[in-house]
N, C-alpha and C positions, 0 to 999 in steps of 0.2 A: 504494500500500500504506500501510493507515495503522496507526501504535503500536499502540494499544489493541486493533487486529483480528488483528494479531499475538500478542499477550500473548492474549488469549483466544483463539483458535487452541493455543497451546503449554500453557495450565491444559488445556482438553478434551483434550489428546495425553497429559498424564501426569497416571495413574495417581494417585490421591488427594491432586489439589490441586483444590481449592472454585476455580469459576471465578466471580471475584471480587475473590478475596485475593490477587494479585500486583500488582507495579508495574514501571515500566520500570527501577526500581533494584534490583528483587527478585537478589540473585545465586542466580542458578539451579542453581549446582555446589553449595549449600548445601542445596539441595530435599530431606527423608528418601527421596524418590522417586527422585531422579536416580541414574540408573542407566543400564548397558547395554540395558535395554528401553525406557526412558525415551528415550534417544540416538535407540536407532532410532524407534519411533512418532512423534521430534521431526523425524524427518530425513525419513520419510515423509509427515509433516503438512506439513511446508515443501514438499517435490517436490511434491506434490498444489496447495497453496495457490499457489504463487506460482514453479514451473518451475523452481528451484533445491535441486540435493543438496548441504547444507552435507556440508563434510567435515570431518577429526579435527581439523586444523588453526584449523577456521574458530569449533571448540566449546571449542578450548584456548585460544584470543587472547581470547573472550570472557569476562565473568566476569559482566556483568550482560543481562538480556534487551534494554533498549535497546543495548548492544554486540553482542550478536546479529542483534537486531534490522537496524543499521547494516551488519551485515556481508552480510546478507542483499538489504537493501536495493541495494547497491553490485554484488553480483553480479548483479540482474538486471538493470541496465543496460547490462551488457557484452554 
């Protein structure tokens, strides 16, 4: 799994962000977009993309996409 096909995986899941314009430091709870629709089409995108349902926990420890990113990354290894 690599950064960038992450980050652009999660611009195409929410809702009026330009995919393009984020980075792995982007903090994502800052998005006008993040949202409870946002959450799920994120956590949809993930189960689809890469066989893991982030959960509440996993969207509260993170604050920027490469920590998401990380956290994601760590549970599909398990």
């Amino acid at each position: 799994m690599k950064l960038d096909t992450f980050i652009k995986n999660f611009e195409e899941a929410v809702e009026d962000v330009e995919v393009g314009t984020l980075t792995a430091q982007t903090r994502f709870k800052d998005l006008k977009s993040w949202d409870s629709l946002a959450i799920l089409t994120v956590t949809d995108t993930i189960d689809m993309e890469y066989g893991v349902v982030p959960r509440k926990p996993d969207f509260e420890s993170a604050d920027t996409l490469v920590e998401l990113f990380e956290i994601v990354q760590t549970r599909i290894k398990k």
